[in-house]
N, C-alpha and C positions, 0 to 999 in steps of 0.2 A: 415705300420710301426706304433706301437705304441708310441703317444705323447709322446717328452721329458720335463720333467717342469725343468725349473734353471732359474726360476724367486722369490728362498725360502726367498729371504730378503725382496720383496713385503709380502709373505704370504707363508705359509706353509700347507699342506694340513693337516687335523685332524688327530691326532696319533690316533689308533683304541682303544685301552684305556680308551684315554680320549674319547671316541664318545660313549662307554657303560656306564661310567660314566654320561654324560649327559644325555643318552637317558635313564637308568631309572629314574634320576631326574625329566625331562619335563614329566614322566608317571606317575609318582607318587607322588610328590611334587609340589604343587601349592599353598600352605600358603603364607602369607605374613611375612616375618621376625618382622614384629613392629606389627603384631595380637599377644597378649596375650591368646589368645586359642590356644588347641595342633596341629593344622595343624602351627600356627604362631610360636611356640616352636619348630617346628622341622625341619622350614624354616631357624629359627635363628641356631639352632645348625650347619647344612650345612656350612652356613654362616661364622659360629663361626669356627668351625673343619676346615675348607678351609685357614681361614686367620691364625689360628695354626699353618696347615702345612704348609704356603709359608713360613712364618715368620723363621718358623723352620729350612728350607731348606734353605736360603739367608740369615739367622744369625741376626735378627733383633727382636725386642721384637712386639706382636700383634697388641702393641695400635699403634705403628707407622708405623701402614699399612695402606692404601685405596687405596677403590675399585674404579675404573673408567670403562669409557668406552672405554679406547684406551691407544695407546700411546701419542697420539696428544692429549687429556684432560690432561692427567697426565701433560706434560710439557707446557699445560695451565695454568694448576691448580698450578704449583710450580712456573712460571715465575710471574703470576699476584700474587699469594696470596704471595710470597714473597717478592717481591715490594712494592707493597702498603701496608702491614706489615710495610716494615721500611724504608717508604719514608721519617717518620722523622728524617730518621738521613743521608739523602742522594739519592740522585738520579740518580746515575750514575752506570751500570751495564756494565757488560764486557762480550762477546763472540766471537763466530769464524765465520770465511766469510764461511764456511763450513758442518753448521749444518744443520739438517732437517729443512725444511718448518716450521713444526710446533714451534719450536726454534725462527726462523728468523722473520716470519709473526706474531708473540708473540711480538717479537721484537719493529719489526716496527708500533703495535700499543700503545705499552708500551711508544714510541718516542710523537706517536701523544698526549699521556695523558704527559707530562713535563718531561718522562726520561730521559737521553743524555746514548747514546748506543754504545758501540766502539767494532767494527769489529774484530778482530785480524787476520793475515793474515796468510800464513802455506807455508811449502816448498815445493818444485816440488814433493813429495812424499806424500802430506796431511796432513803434522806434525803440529803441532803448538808444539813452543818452552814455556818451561819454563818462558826465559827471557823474552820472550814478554811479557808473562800475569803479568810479574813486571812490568814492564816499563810502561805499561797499568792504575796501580792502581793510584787511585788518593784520598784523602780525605774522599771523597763521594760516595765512591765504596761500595756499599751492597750488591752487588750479583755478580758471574760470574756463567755463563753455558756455558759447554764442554762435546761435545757426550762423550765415552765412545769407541764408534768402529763407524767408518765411515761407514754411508749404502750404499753408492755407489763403494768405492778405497778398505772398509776394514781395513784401518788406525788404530791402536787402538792408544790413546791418553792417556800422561803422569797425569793419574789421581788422582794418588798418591800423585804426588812432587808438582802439583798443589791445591791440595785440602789441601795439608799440609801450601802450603803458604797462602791458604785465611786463612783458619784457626790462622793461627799465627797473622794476621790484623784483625780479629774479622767480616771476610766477609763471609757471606752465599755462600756455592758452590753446585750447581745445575749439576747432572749428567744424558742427555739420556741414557739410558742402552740398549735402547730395542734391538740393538743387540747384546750386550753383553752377555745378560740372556743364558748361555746355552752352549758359546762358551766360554768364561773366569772364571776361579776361581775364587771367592772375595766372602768377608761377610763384610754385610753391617757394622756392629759394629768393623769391624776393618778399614774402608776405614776415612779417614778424608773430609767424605761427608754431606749434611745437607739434600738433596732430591735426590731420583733417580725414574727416570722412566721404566716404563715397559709394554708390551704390550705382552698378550697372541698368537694371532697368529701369531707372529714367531716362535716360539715352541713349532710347532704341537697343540697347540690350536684353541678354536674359537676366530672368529672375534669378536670383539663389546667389549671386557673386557680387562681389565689393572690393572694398581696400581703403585702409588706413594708412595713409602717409605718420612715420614718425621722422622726426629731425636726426639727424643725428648725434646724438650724445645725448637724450633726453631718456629719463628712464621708464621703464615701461612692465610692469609684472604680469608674465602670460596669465592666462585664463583657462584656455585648453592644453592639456600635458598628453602626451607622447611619444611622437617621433621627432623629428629635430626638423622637422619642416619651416620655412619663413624664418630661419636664424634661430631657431625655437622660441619663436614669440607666439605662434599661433602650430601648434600641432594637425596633424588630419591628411591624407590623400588628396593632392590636388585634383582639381576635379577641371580636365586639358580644354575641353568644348567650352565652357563657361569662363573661364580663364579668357582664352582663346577670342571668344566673343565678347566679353568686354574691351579687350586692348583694340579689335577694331573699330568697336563704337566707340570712345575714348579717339581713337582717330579721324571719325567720320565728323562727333560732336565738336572736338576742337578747328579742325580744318573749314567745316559750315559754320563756325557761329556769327556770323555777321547776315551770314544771308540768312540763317534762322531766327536771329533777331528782330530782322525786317520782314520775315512773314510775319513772325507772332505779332511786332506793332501793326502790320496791316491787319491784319485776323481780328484786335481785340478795336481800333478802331471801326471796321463795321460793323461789330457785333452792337458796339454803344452805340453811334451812330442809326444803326437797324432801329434798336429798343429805342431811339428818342422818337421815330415814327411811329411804334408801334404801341407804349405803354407810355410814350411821352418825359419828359428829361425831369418831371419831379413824379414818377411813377415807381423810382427806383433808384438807391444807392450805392454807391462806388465805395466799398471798403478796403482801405489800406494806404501806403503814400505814394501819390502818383507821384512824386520827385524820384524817391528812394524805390524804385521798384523795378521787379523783370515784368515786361509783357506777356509772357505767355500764361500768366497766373489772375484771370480775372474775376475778384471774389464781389459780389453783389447781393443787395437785400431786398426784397420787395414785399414793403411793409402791408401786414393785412394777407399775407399769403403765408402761410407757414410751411418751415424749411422741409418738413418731412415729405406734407402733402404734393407740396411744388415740384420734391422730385421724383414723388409715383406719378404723379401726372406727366410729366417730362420723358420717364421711362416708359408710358404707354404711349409717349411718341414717339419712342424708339430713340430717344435721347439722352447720353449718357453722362450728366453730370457728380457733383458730389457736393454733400456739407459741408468739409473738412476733412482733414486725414484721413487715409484709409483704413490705417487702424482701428480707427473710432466711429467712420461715418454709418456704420450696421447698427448703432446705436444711436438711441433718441437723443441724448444729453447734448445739452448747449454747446457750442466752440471753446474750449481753454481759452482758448486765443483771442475769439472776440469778445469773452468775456473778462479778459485782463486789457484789453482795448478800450475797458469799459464805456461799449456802445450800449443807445439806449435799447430798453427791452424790444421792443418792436421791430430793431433791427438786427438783433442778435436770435430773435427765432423765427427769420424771414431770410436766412443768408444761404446762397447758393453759390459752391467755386467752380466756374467753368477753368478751364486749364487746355491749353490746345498743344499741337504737336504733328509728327508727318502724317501727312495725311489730309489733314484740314483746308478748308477752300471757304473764301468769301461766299461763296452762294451758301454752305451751309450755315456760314455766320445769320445771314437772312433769315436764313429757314428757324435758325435757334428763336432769332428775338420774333417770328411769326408767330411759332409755337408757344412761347412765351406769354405774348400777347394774349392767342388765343385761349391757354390755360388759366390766365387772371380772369380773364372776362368771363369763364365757365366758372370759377370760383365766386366771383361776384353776385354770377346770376342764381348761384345754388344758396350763399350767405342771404 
């Protein structure tokens, strides 16, 4: 049997596209964008054309784009340079018990340099409320960050009515996007946002390349110092292939997302569908809110099965699901996330995200909740 992959919210395999894109750039392009000579001139226009068309397609003007190397820079790069930016007017920043590593562990060094950091907590679905993130503010409130879409539940978060109210306090509001890119509509000049992140290989890009939308006129303290690269907000060698390869997946993802919406609803309908013939519709639960949610993110628990075991047996099906974040899932430790969900225990170390993406087909949905099936049943008969 041919490998299943539904692990797309770790990483997405390379839209063929974008990979003819790259590969004549690494053939033929080796300038440096900051050479003043014509190989350096035609490095820079790449460069240049690239952050056009993101800009273009996500509704934001050029100057306030940059380039990074990930998702995790980017919401380094906006957590610290927006802090220390305007520590003088407060040191107190707000976010959720729910956010990626890169968010949290920002966080918690942001703490050790004299920030005071407030968690906000979210409902058995992944929600954070509005009200919370009032009752939250305080004087010295200069920043909040809140994902955008949950990478583990799929949760999408009320970014709107939240960013509308930093906004109305004169507070910077910081948005993960990175898995939003692709799977929600929005422009950035209409969202009342100050940064948003983004990371190419979720959609269908390569790895190593990002970008952080800043507003314009919002301030922002580099991170990396040397050459006046990205308005000297972020220093380093632009690196043309990657570059390159994200602005046409950034065009492929925006141009498809309605039809890619409507796979992933068909994709995660069979899949549930499948598993209610095959482990039966109380053999297994649905975490996260179905109201508030992207489809392509389907986290589930099958209590009496434990998450580790469920997914060596899965992968000696040749099936390649995950726990949770990627950062984390190489580790035993419980979900952050469904643990601030606060699901019961049973369900919290029984939880499996399948996540789907190009490539995927109803038949394989079949095949997943077959294999499924048949790996409880083998479980069972070994307990």
């Amino acid at each position: 049997m041919k490998p299943i992959y539904l692990d797309h919210a770790a990483s997405t395999p390379v839209h063929p596209e974008v990979a003819k894109v790259m590969y004549n750039i690494l053939l033929n392009e080796y300038g440096n964008a900051s050479s003043v000579h014509q190989f350096g001139r035609s490095a820079k226009r790449i460069v240049s054309g690239a952050r056009d068309s993101i800009a273009g397609f996500l509704g934001c003007s050029p100057e306030e784009w940059i380039f990074t190397s990930g998702g995790t820079e980017s919401d380094n790069l906006a957590l610290f340079g927006a802090a220390h930016a305007s520590a003088h007017k407060g040191r107190h920043i707000i976010t959720t018990a729910i956010e990626h590593h890169a968010v949290l562990h920002t966080c918690g060094e942001l703490e050790h340099q004299g920030f005071e950091v407030t968690y906000l907590p979210v409902d058995s679905t992944g929600l954070v409320s509005v009200e919370a993130v009032e009752s939250a503010l305080r004087e010295d409130t200069v920043l909040i960050s809140i994902m955008y879409v949950n990478n583990e539940v799929g949760t999408v978060q009320p970014i709107e009515e939240i960013g509308r109210l930093a906004a109305g306090r004169g507070i910077l509001m910081h948005v993960d996007a990175v898995q939003a890119l692709g799977t929600l509509p929005f422009r950035l000049n209409e969202l009342p946002v100050d940064y948003m992140s983004f990371s190419a290989h979720k959609i269908g890009g390569p790895q190593g390349i990002g970008g952080l939308y800043v507003r314009r006129g919002v301030p922002l303290a580099p991170r990396q110092h040397g050459g006046l690269q990205e308005r000297g907000r972020r220093a380093g060698t632009e690196s043309l292939a990657n570059i390159a390869g994200f602005a046409a997946a950034v065009e492929l993802a925006v141009q498809g997302m309605q039809e890619h919406h409507e796979r992933a609803l068909e994709l995660r309908s069979t899949l549930l569908q499948e598993l209610d013939k095959q482990v039966g519709a109380d053999g297994y639960v649905l975490n996260g809110n179905e109201q508030h949610t992207v489809p392509g993110i389907v986290n589930i628990s099958f209590p009496g099965a434990a998450t580790d075991v469920m997914l060596m047996n899965l992968d000696m099906e040749r099936i390649a699901a995950a726990s949770g974040s990627a950062c984390t899932s190489g580790s035993l430790e419980i979900s952050h996330v469904l643990q601030a969900m606060k699901l019961p225990e049973e369900l919290l170390r029984s939880a499996i995200r399948f996540s789907t993406g190009l490539g995927n087909t109803n038949e394989e949905m079949q095949v997943v909740a077959q294999k499924v099936g048949t790996v409880l049943n083998r479980l069972r008969t070994r307990n």
